[in-house]
C-alpha angles and dihedrals in degrees: 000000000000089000085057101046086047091051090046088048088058095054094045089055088041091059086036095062095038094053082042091059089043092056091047091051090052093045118095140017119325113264122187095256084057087047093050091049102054094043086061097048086057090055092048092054091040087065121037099028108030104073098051086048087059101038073058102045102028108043119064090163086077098055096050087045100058090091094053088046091054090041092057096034085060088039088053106036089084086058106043095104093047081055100050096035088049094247096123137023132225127211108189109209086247099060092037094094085047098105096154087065110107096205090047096105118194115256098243137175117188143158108183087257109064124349135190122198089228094229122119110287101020124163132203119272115196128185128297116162112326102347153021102283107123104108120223108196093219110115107196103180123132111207135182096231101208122152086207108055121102106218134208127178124203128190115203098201087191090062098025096232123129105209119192122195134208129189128180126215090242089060092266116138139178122201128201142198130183136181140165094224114237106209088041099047089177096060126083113201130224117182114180123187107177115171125185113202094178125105099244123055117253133224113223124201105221120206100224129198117285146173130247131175090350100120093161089058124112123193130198134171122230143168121244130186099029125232139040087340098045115136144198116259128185118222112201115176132165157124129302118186119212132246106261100344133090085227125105149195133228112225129196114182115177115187129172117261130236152171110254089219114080124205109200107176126218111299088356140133135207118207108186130175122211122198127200127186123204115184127159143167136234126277103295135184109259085246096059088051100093090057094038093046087059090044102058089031082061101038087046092051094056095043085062091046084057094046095050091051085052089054112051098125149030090256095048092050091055079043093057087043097052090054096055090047094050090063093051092051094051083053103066085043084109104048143150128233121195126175116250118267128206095188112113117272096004115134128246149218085250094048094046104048089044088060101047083052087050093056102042089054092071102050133057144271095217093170099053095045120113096224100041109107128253086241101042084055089056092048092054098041088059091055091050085064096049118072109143111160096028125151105010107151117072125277111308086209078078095050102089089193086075107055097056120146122273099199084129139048089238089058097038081054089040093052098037091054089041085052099045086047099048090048093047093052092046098062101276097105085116093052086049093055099056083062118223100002102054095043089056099050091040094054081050082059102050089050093070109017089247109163135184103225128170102329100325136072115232138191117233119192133095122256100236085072089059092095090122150059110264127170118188106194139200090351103185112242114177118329095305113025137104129190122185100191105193127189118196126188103228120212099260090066095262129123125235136193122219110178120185142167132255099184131343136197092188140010122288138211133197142184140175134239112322090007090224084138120076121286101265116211121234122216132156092303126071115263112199126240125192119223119241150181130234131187106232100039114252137158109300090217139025129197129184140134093235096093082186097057086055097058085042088065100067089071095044116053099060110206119175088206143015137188150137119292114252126245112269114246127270100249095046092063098042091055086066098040103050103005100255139063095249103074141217121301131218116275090234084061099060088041094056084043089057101037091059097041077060097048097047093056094050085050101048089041077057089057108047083035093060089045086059093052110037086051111144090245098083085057092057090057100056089047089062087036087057098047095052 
């Protein structure tokens, strides 16, 4: 206890001597140190207070938008690794209007069969050519119209829904999926969660579908799935002309009906499902298109009947949804992985995977689709296994055509038709037609200038363009094999291959460039290629199962030199690293920069402080002082 009184005593004396020299600092006229120093403690506070003291007192936004902040924070946390890891991509209310932006990527749900670019007012778009670019001027969104709400949209490019988030300042949120469902290519999904924690029920207004410039059309109300759940449907079908042709399409499109006023009671939720239905026929004469608009209003009218029996309960909706996903993520089975680079124009992992998105959405998924026959599928999947000729042009991450923004629905339908022609023209006709699933594995392929080539698969590129990281994973090779091909950047600048099998029916062999070195056999762990180069230029690495075609090659690919491939330079890698040709330095460097940037202030504030207070003017003062 004593210990403890004397303890407390110190630290009385301790703040007793500080306030005491305080007080003598404040005492007394105001001389110019004392000026010096106030006017740096102003500063001081200027700077590194001020700003949070007026956030505080001057913005009251801020303040009335906490709760929107929290809302979308909890919306977002499940998708924070797609985000990082450039599976998803996220459009903040405030950058949506940015066009201009391009890495703002339009918001876009699609199924080959019909696609919708997911922004307020947007109409159907169903096939013409190569993509989805006829414009139906029905626009089916639901929307919670509240001037109030702040709004996000996400797309998740692994499950192929778009969600888009709203959260009002009161706590009040609404929550969206949509998908272009992928079994049933004819069906658009809208899922709507809104969910009212206040104590008073609240009264929403609802955007509802609407037409636009569609004057052929005819709409009609009617009543599916009789009985005490029977429910209003609209029925909207018409003519579309198309561009530059006398022919014409007949369009059906059926879409649930609702009120556009919502009631949502106290500490309640509505959870509501809304079904469209897109069927049309094939170009048709003008004069065909009276028998042809009852036949696809019929046949839409009973695909919705059989959508709504598949969807009688909660279970059987996240059933409908994972079937759509599953697809998707079958999809990306196949996929391509690059390191970032901060160099000027390069293409990245975002932009990549947004454009392959982007392209899958306008083709497809044969295989997966309920009415496709079992034969038809067989058929497809065998195409899937043959891909000889493709790719035969040079890597399309060089082509700088296709790797326009797609900050609009003009340039995501720009992009999608440039990349399908492309592929079809470079060998991979027979990919394209398979759907999804071969226009995925055949834009793996350009990449890299992979080809599939007389019984081998082969690398094209030269090895002066591996400055960077690439993963090419789960190629298809035959009915039951899988190759994941990496190239990693050592630390000495030079590029290896490290080539390894997912899955295999059979043994494989692979060489580098010239095989002039044994056949190695690939199995499940990486075996490692040099890269080399060959005069004159050839493949920098082969694969088959034919172990005697590979010895073969060496005869056949006739070379005058080989070697290994030099180290990149310097600058060239540090272009990509750190965005310019000078490099990184080393941490220690900037610290000692800092330290004496420091140092040399507090030298030079000594110095004018010692200006102020060795003035002659104190001397003055003791010479008077002295007289007297």
């Amino acid at each position: 206890m004593e210990r403890t009184n004397n303890n407390f005593s110190d630290m009385s004396r301790r703040a007793g001597e500080i306030f005491r020299r305080i007080n003598r600092l404040t005492d007394g006229p105001l001389t110019r140190k004392k000026l010096v120093i106030l006017i740096l403690v102003l500063i001081f506070l200027l700077l590194y207070i001020g700003p949070t003291i007026m956030n505080s007192l001057f913005n009251t936004e801020s303040s009335l938008t906490s709760n929107q902040n929290v809302c979308h924070r909890n919306f977002l946390n499940p998708f924070q690794d797609a985000l990082s890891e450039y599976d998803a991509y996220l459009r903040l209310e405030s950058t949506a209007t940015l066009s201009s932006l391009s890495h703002n990527y339009v918001p876009y749900v699609g199924n080959g069969m019909l696609g919708l670019a997911l922004e307020h007012d947007s109409h159907l778009n169903i096939k013409f050519g190569r993509t989805l670019s006829l414009p139906v001027y029905y626009h089916p969104l639901y929307i919670v119209d509240d001037l109030d709400m702040k709004e996000s949209t996400l797309v998740d490019y692994k499950k192929g829904i778009v969600h888009r988030f709203q959260c009002s300042s009161t706590g009040l949120h609404v929550s969206y999926q949509y998908y272009a469902h992928r079994t049933i290519p004819s069906l658009f999904v809208q899922e709507i969660l809104i969910n009212n924690p206040l104590n008073a029920p609240k009264s929403l207004h609802l955007t509802v579908p609407r037409l636009s410039d569609w004057s052929t059309s005819v709409k009609q109300t009617i009543k599916l799935h009789q009985g005490v759940d029977a429910k209003e449907y609209e029925v909207v079908t018409g003519m579309i002309t198309l561009p530059e042709s006398e022919n014409v399409i007949a369009v059906s499109v059926v879409c649930r009906k609702l009120n556009n006023i919502l009631q949502v009671e106290a500490r309640d939720g509505l959870d509501l499902l809304i079904l469209t239905i897109v069927q049309y026929s094939k170009p048709i004469k003008r004069s065909d298109y009276a028998k042809q608009k009852d036949i696809v209003e019929k046949k839409a009218i009973a695909e919705m009947e059989k959508v709504i029996a598949l969807t009688g309960d909660r279970t059987a909706v996240r059933r409908l949804r994972e079937n759509h996903t599953r697809v998707w993520q079958g999809l990306w089975y196949t996929g391509f992985y690059i390191s970032d680079s901060k160099a000027t124009g390069v293409v990245n992992g975002d932009r990549i995977n947004a454009t392959i998105y982007a392209i899958l959405s306008q083709v497809r998924s044969y295989e997966h689709e309920d009415h496709i026959k079992l034969d038809t599928k067989s058929e497809i999947l065998r195409t899937l296994t043959y891909s000889e000729g493709c790719y035969e042009g040079y890597s399309t991450l060089d082509a700088f055509n296709l790797w326009k923004p797609l900050n609009s629905l003009t340039n995501l339908n720009t992009v999608a038709s440039i990349w399908l022609l492309t592929l079809e023209k470079q060998g991979c006709h027979n990919l394209l037609k398979a759907g999804a699933s071969g226009v995925n594995q055949a834009m793996i392929l350009s990449f890299g200038s992979l080809r599939f080539s007389n019984q081998h698969l082969e690398y094209n590129i030269h090895p002066s363009k591996l400055h960077r990281d690439f993963l090419f994973r789960r190629i298809n090779y035959g009915n039951m094999t899988h190759v994941n091909i990496s190239v990693i950047l050592q630390e000495d600048n030079k590029a290896a291959i490290f080539v390894a099998l997912d899955r295999s029916d059979r043994t494989y062999y692979a060489c580098d460039a010239g095989c002039l070195d044994s056949p190695v056999q690939l199995g499940p762990y990486r075996k490692y290629f040099p890269v080399k180069l060959t005069e004159p230029l050839t493949a920098i690495l082969y694969i088959t199962a034919d172990k005697q075609h590979m010895e073969d090659l060496r005869h056949a690919i006739h070379v005058h030199e080989v070697i290994e491939a030099p180290a990149h330079e310097h600058h060239v890698i540090a272009l990509h690293r750190h965005g310019h040709s000078l490099g990184g330095l080393n941490p220690l460097f900037w610290v000692s920069i800092i330290v004496l940037i420091v140092m040399f202030h507090l030298f030079l504030c000594r110095i004018i402080m010692n200006e102020f207070c060795d003035s002659g003017t104190s001397i003055s003062y003791k010479r008077l002082y002295n007289k007297a």
